[in-house]
N, C-alpha and C positions, 0 to 999 in steps of 0.2 A: 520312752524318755525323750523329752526335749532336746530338742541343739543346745538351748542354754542350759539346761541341767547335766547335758553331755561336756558341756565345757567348762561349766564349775568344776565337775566332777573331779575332769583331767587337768583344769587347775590346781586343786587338792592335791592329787596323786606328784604333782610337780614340786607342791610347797614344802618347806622345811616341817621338819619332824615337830620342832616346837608348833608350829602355824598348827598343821596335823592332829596334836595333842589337845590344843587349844580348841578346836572345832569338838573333838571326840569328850572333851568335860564339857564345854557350851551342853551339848546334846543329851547328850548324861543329865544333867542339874536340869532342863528344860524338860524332858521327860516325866522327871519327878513332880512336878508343879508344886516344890516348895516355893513356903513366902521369901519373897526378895531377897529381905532382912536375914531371914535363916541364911540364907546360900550366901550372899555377902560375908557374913560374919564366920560362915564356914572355909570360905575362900579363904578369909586374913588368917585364920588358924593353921588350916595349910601352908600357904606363903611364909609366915614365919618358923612353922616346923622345918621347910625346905630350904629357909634363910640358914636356920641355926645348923643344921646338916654341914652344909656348905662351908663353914667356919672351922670346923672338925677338924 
């Protein structure tokens, strides 16, 4: 491992939980090599399932 991939790393481990989350779906959806468009549109269904939760 890198210096710089040792200090991403320990940046990560530093960042907020949300930041943290955000990197761990990034990675997830990037792995899959669905189309843009699918994951996009996946995204917004998410986001507003998790909108509407929230209002509850």
């Amino acid at each position: 491992m890198t210096n710089s991939q040792k200090e991403t790393l320990s940046a990560l481990e530093a960042a907020p939980n949300e930041i943290k989350l955000a990197v761990d779906l990034i990675q997830l959806l990037e792995e899959n090599e669905l189309p843009l468009e699918t994951t996009i549109q996946a995204l917004e269904i998410v986001l507003n399932d998790f909108k509407n939760k929230r209002k509850k």
